[in-house]
C-alpha positions in Angstrom: -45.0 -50.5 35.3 -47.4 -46.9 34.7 -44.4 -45.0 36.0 -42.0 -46.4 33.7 -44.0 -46.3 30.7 -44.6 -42.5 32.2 -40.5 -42.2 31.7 -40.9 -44.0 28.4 -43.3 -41.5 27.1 -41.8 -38.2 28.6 -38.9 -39.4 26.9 -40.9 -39.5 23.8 -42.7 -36.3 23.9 -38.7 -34.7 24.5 -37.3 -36.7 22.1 -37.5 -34.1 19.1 -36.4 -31.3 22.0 -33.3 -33.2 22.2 -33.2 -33.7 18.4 -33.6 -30.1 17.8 -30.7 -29.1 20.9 -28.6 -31.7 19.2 -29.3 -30.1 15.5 -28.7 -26.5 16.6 -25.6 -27.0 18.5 -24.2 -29.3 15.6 -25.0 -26.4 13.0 -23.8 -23.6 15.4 -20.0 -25.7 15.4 -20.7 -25.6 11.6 -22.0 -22.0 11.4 -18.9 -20.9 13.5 -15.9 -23.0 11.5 -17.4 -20.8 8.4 -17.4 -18.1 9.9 -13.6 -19.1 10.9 -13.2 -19.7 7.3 -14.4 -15.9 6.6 -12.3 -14.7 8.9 -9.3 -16.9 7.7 -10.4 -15.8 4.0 -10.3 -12.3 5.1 -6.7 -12.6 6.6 -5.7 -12.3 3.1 -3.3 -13.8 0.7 0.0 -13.1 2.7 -0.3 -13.4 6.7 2.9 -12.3 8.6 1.7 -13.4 11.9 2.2 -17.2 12.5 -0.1 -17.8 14.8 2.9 -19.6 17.4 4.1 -15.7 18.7 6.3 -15.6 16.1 6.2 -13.5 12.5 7.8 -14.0 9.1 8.7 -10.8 7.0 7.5 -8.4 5.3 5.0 -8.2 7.5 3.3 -6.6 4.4 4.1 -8.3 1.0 2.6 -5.2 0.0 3.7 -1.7 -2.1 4.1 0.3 1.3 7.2 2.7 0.0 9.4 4.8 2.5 7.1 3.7 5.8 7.3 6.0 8.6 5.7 4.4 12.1 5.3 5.7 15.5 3.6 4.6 18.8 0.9 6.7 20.8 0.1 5.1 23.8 -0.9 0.9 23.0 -1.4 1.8 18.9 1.0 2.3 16.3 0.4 4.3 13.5 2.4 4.4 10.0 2.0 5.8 6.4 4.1 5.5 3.3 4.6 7.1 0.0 1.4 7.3 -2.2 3.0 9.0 -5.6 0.1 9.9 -7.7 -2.4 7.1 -6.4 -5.2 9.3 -5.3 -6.8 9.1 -2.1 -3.0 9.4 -0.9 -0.5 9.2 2.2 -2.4 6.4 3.6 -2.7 5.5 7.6 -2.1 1.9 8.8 -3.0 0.9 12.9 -1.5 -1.7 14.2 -1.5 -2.9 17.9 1.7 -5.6 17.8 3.6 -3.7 14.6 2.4 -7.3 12.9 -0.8 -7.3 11.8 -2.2 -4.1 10.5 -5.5 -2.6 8.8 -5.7 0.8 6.7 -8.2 3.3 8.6 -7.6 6.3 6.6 -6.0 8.2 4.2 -4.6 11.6 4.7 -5.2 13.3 0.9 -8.4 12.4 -0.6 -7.1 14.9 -3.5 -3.7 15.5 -4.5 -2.5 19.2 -4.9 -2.1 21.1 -6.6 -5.2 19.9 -8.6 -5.2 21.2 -12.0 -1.5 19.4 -12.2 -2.8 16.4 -10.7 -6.4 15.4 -12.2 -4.3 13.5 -15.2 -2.0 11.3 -14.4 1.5 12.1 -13.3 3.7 8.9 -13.1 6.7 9.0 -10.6 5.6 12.1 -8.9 2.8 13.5 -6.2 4.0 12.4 -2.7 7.6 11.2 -2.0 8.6 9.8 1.2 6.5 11.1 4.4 7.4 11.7 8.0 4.3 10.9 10.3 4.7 12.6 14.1 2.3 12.9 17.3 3.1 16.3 18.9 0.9 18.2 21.5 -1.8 16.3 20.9 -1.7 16.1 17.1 -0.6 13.9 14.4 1.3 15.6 11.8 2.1 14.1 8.4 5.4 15.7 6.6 5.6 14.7 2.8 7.6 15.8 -0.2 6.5 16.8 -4.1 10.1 17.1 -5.4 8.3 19.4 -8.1 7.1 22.0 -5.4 8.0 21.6 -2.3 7.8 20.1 1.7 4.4 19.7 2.6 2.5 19.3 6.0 -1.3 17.9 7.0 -2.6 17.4 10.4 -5.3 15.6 12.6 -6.7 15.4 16.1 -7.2 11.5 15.3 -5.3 9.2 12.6 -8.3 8.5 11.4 -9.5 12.0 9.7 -10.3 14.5 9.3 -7.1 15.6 7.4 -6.4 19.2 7.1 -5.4 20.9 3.9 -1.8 20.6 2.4 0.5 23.7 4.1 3.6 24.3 1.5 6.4 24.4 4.3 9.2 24.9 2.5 9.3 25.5 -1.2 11.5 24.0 -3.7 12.1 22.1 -6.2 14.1 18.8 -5.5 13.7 18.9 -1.6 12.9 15.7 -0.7 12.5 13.2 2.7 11.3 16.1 5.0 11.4 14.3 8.8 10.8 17.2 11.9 12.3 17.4 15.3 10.6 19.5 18.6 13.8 20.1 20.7 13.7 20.1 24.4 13.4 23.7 24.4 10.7 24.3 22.3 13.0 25.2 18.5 11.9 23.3 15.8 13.8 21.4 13.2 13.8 19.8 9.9 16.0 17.5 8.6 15.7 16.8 4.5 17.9 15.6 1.1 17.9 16.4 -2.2 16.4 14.1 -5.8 18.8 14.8 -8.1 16.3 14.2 -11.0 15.1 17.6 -9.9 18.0 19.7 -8.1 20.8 18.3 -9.9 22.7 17.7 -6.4 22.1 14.4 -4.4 23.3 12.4 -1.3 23.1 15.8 1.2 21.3 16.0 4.1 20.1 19.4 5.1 19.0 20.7 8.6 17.0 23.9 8.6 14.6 26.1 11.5 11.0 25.8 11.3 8.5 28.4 13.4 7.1 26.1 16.7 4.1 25.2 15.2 6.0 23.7 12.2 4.6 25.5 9.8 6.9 27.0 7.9 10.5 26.7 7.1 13.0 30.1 8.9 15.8 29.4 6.4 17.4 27.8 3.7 19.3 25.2 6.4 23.0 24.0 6.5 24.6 21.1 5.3 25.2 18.6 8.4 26.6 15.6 6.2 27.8 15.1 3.1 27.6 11.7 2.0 29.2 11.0 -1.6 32.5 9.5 -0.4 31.5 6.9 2.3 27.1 7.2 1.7 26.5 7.4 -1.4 23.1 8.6 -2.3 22.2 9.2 1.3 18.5 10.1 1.7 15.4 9.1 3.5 16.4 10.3 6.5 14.8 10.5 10.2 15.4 13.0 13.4 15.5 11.4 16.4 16.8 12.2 20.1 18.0 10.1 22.6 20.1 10.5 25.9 21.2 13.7 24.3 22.4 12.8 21.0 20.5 13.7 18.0 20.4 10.4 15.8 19.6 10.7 12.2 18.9 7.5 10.3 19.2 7.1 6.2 19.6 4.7 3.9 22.4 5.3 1.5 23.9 3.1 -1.5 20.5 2.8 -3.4 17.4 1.2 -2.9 18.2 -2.4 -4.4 22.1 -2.6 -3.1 22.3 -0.4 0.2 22.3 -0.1 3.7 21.2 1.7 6.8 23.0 4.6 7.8 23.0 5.9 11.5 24.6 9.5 12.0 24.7 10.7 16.1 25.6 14.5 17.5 25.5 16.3 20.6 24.9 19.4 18.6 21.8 19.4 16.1 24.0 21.0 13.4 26.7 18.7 13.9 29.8 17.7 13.1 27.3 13.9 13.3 29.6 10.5 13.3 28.2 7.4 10.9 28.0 4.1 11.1 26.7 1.6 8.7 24.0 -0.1 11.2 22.7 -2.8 9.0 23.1 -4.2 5.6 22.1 -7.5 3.4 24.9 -9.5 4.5 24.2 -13.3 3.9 20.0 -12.9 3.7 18.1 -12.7 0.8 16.5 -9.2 1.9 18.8 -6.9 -0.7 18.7 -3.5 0.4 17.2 -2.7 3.6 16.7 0.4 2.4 14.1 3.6 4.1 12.0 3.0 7.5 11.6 3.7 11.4 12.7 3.6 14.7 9.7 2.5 17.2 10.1 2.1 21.0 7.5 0.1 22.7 6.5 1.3 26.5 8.7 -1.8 27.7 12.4 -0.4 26.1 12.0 -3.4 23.2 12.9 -1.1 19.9 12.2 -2.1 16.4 12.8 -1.0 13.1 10.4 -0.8 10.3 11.7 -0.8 6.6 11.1 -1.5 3.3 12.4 -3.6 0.4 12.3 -3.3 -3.3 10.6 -6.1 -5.3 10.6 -5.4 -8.4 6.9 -5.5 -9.9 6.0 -6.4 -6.2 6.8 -3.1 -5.2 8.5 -1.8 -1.9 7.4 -4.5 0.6 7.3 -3.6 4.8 9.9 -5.4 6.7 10.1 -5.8 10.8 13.1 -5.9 12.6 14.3 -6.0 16.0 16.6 -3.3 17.3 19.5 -3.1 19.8 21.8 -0.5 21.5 24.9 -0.8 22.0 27.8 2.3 23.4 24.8 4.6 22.2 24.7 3.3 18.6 21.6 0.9 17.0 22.0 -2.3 16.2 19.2 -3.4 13.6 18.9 -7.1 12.6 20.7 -9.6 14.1 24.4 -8.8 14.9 25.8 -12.5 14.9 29.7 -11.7 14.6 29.3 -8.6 17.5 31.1 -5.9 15.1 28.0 -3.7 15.9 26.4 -3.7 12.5 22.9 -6.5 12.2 21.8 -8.1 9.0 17.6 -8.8 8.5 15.4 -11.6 9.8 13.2 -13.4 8.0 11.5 -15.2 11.1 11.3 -13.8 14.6 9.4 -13.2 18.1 6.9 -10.9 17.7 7.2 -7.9 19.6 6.3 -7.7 23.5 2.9 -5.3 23.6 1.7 -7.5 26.6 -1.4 -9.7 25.0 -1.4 -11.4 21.6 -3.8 -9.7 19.2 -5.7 -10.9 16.5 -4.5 -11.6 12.7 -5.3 -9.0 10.2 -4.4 -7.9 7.1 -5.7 -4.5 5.1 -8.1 -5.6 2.5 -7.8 -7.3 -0.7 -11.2 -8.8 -1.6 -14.3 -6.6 -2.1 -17.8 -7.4 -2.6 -18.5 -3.9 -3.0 -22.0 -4.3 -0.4 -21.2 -0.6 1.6 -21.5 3.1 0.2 -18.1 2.9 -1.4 -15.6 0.3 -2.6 -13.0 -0.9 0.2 -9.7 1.4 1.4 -7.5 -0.7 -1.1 -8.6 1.0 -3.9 -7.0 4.2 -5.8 -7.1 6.0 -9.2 -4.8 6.6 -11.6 -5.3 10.7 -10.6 -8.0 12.9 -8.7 -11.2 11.0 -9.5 -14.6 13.1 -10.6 -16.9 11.4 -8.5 -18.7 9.8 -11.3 -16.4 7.3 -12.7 -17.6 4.7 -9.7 -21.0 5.3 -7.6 -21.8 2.7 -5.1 -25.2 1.3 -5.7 -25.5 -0.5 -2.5 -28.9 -1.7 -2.8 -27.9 -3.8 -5.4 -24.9 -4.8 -3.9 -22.8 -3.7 -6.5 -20.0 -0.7 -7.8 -21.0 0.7 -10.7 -18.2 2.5 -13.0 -18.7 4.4 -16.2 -17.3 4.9 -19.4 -14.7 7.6 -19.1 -13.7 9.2 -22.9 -9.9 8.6 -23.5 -8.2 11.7 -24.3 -8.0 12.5 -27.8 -4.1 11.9 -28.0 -4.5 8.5 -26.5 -1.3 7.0 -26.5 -2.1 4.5 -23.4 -3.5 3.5 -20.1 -0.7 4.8 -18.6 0.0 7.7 -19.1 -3.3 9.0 -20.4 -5.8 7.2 -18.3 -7.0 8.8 -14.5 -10.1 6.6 -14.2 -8.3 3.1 -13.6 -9.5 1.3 -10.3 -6.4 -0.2 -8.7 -5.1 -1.9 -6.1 -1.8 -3.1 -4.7 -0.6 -6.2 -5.5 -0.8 -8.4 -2.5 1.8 -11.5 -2.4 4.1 -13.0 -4.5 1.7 -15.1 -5.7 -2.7 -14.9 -6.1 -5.7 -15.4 -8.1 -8.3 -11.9 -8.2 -11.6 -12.5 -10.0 -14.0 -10.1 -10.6 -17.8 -10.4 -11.6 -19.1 -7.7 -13.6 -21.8 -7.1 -16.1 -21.1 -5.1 -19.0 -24.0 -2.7 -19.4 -22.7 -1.1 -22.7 -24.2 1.4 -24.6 -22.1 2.9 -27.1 -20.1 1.3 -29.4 -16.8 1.0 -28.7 -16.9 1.2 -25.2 -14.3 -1.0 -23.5 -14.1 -2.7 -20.1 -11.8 -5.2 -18.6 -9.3 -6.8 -15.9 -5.8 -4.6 -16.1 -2.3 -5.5 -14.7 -0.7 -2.2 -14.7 2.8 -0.7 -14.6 5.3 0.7 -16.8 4.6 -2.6 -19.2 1.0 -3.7 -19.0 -1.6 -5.8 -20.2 -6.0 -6.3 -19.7 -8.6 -8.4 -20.3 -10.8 -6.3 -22.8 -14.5 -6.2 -23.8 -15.1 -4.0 -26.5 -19.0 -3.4 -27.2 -19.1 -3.5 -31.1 -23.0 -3.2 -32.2 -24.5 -4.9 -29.5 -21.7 -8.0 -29.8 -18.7 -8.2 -27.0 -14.8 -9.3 -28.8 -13.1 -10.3 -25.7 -9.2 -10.2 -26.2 -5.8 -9.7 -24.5 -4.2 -6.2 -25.0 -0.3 -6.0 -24.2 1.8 -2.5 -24.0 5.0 -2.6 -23.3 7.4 0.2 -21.9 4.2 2.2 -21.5 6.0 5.1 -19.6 8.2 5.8 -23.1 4.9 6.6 -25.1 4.5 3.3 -26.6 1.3 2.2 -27.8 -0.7 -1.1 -27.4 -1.2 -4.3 -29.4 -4.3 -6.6 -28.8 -3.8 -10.4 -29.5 -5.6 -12.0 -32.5 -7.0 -14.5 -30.6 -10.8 -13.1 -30.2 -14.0 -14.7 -28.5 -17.6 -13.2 -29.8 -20.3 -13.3 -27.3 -23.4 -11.5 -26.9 -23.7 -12.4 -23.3 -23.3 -9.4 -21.2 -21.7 -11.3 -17.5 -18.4 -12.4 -17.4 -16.3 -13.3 -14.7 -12.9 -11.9 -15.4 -9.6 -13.7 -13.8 -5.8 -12.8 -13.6 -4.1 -15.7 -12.1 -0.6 -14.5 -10.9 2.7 -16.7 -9.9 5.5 -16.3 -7.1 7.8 -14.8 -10.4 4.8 -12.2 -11.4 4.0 -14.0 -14.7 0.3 -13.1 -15.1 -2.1 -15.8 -17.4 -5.4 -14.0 -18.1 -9.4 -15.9 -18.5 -12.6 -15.3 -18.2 -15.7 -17.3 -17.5 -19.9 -17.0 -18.3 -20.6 -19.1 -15.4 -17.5 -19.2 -12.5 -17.3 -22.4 -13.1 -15.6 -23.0 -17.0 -12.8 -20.3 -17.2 -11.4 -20.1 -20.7 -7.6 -18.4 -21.1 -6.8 -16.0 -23.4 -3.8 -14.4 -24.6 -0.4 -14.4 -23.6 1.8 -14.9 -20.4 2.5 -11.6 -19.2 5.5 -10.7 -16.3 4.3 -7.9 -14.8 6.9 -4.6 -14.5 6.6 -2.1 -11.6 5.4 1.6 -12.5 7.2 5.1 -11.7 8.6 4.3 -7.8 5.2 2.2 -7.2 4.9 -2.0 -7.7 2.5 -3.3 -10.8 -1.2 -2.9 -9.8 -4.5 -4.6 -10.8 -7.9 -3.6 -11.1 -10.6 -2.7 -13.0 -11.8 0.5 -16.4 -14.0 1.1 -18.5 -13.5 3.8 -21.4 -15.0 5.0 -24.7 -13.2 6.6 -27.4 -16.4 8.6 -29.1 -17.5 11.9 -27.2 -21.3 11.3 -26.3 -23.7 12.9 -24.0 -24.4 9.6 -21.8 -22.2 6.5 -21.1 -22.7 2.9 -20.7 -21.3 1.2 -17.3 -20.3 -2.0 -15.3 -21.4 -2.8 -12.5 -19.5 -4.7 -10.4 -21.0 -7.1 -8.2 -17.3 -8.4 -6.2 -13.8 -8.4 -6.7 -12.0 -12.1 -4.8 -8.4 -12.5 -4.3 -7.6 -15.8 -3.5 -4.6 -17.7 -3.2 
């Protein structure tokens, strides 16, 4: 009897061990299906990967224009056209060509600067070439005002060197190099007829070893206006002693993907249309890459045009067949594929994890997340991380005193890409005016826009809607009547956007009651780049000190 009431009461005295094991592991299952909800959170709004080795395309519902990819080693690397968005050309990595996360960004400035520190819609960087030769990555991009540009890095991740003017002149555009088996150096490139007044040539020229610098003007190897029209974009390539070129030709919204092969490097090259829309939804196919894995799979990286959506990243699989590619899926055998929506993943030997480059950002680190860009070459005062408080703090910038609108006359706007077709993005800021007439707010931006604005008016915030349409023609901006007066200096500002890019605007003291204001908007894309969203503030009045936001986080949601 003693010895079982001795078990009775050791079972007693362990009774709130057991409790507390129980407790901890119970919260620990909790504590980690929160954290899987942070991590699923931070996959973002549009996830490619499906989780069953499969992936749906684009694999970035993203603006990732003219994307260039290549493989070194187990990684793949790829940048795309950055316009005037300043930090510029940036670097994706990607393990499985699926899931990929921005690690860089090859131009923090744009040159040359004194043309670039206002804003410049439609120009700045055109269609890049990214390479891995001798141990270095070079990047290959066009400013169809100057020139054919070069930067290079030991890693993808940075440093970047300084822009090298290769080859100068105005209208040369899609620049893509070639190192030859014996050591000569080429580059392939068209023309933008906007600036040359000649279009849908490709031109192959010398460059030193080093790739420096251009040798001569180069010789017409194809001529596309009869068969290719508006041929462009194109990409040197060798293999089993043919030099392949790939371009796009027929325009970006009804074309297709050109494939021209050569034993010699200046020709005479034979085409071949190697993939086009056929029956799928994905209009195009237009610019992109050729990417062999170590196994022989190939793949195909391009991009499409959606409208205010921008250029999104599509993944297809790739074939040969008699020494010519077959992208898509070639279901009748003539040799020419049409675009997947749904497919295997590609075979890099283990499944990697889902990721997605950034979207959200609570703005806790020394400088706001790699989604962000200006409107032009930011002066490092228009946003200073303040990361003891946990918060981005942007100033009041003076408009310009020809104002005619944000988009062509202000640098200091905070963007970001839009994401997928369809998402909600909050933002909590507090308004820490100081002048009146400074203005803060929410902005959808592109060629048409419309904000969210706060205007500081003695002390009082009038919160309203501002609408300009066909911005990039000088047109000026129209704020709806309907106004709220507060004097309470927090909002939470919201743009709620649907799968057609119709944008409904409100805003909230609390995060809890949002109010709408305004209109419906449908957002439009802006010069060669989809609509964008972020955050300004501005003043109108010259003064010798400014009043700010800070930003405490910016959530997209779907």
């Amino acid at each position: 009897m003693n010895k079982k009431f001795t078990w009775i009461n050791l079972f007693n005295k362990n009774i709130w061990k057991w409790i507390i094991v129980i407790v901890f592991i119970a919260c620990s299952t909790q504590e980690k299906r929160f954290a899987d909800d942070i991590l699923t959170c931070h996959q973002g709004v549009w996830v490619s990967d499906q989780g069953n080795d499969t992936y749906r395309n684009p694999i970035l519902h993203a603006d990732y224009s003219d994307p260039d990819v290549i493989r070194v080693g187990n990684d793949f690397y790829m940048t795309a056209s950055s316009f005037t968005c300043v930090p510029g050309l940036p670097v994706l990595h990607s393990y499985d060509l699926v899931n990929w996360s921005i690690i860089a960004y090859a131009l923090p400035v744009q040159y040359p600067r004194e043309v670039y520190d206002y804003p410049q819609q439609g120009r700045g960087v055109w269609a890049p070439c990214l390479r891995y030769h001798k141990g270095e990555f070079y990047i290959y991009y066009s400013d169809p005002d100057f020139g054919i540009y070069l930067v290079k890095a030991k890693s993808p991740a940075g440093p970047w060197s300084k822009p090298v003017l290769v080859k100068l002149g105005k209208g040369i555009i899609d620049p893509s190099p070639l190192w030859d088996n014996d050591g000569k150096a080429y580059l392939v490139h068209a023309f933008a007829g906007s600036r040359a007044g000649i279009k849908s040539l490709l031109v192959v020229c010398r460059m030193n070893k080093k790739g420096t610098k251009a040798l001569d003007d180069g010789v017409v190897i194809f001529d596309g206006h009869e068969h290719h029209p508006t041929i462009e974009g194109p990409k040197f390539y060798k293999r089993n002693g043919y030099y392949y070129i790939f371009a796009p030709a027929g325009g970006v919204t009804n074309g297709w993907q050109t494939v021209l092969r050569s034993r010699n490097v200046y020709g005479p090259y034979e085409d071949k249309v190697v993939m086009d829309q056929g029956n799928t939804v994905i209009d195009g196919p237009h610019q992109g890459a050729w990417v062999e894995l170590s196994n022989g799979q190939h793949w195909f990286i391009h991009f499409q045009d959606k409208g205010p959506y921008g250029r999104v990243v599509h993944l297809q699989p790739m074939f040969w067949k008699n020494e010519w590619p077959v992208i898509g899926i070639d279901s009748d055998g003539d040799g020419k594929g049409q675009p997947v929506l749904v497919y295997k993943k590609p075979d890099v030997g283990k499944t990697w994890s889902v990721n997605t480059p950034p979207e959200s950002d609570e703005f806790n680190g020394n400088a706001p997340g790699p989604q962000w860009q200006w409107n032009a070459n930011p002066q490092p005062y228009w946003a200073i991380a303040f990361p003891s408080k946990g918060i981005l703090r942007l100033y009041a910038i003076q408009t310009p005193e020809n104002f005619r609108n944000f988009y062509l006359d202000v640098p200091n706007t905070l963007l970001q890409k839009f994401p997928a077709p369809s998402f909600t993005a909050t933002a909590r800021i507090k308004f820490n005016a100081r002048n009146t007439g400074e203005k803060a707010g929410l902005i959808i931006m592109g060629r048409d826009y419309a904000y969210l604005g706060i205007t500081n008016d003695n002390g009082q915030f009038i919160i309203s809607q501002t609408l300009c349409y066909s911005a990039d023609e000088g047109n000026t901006e129209s704020e709806f009547p309907v106004k709220y007066i507060t004097d309470n200096s927090q909002f939470y500002l919201r743009v709620t956007v649907n799968d057609s890019a119709i944008c409904s605007f409100s805003y909230s003291h609390d995060s809890l009651n949002f109010r709408t204001i305004g209109t419906t908007f449908k957002a439009r894309e802006g010069g060669w780049i989809g609509a964008k969203m972020g955050l300004f503030v501005i003043k109108t009045a010259k003064s010798n000190d400014a009043g700010c936001v800070d930003a405490d986080w910016f959530r997209v949601e779907n």
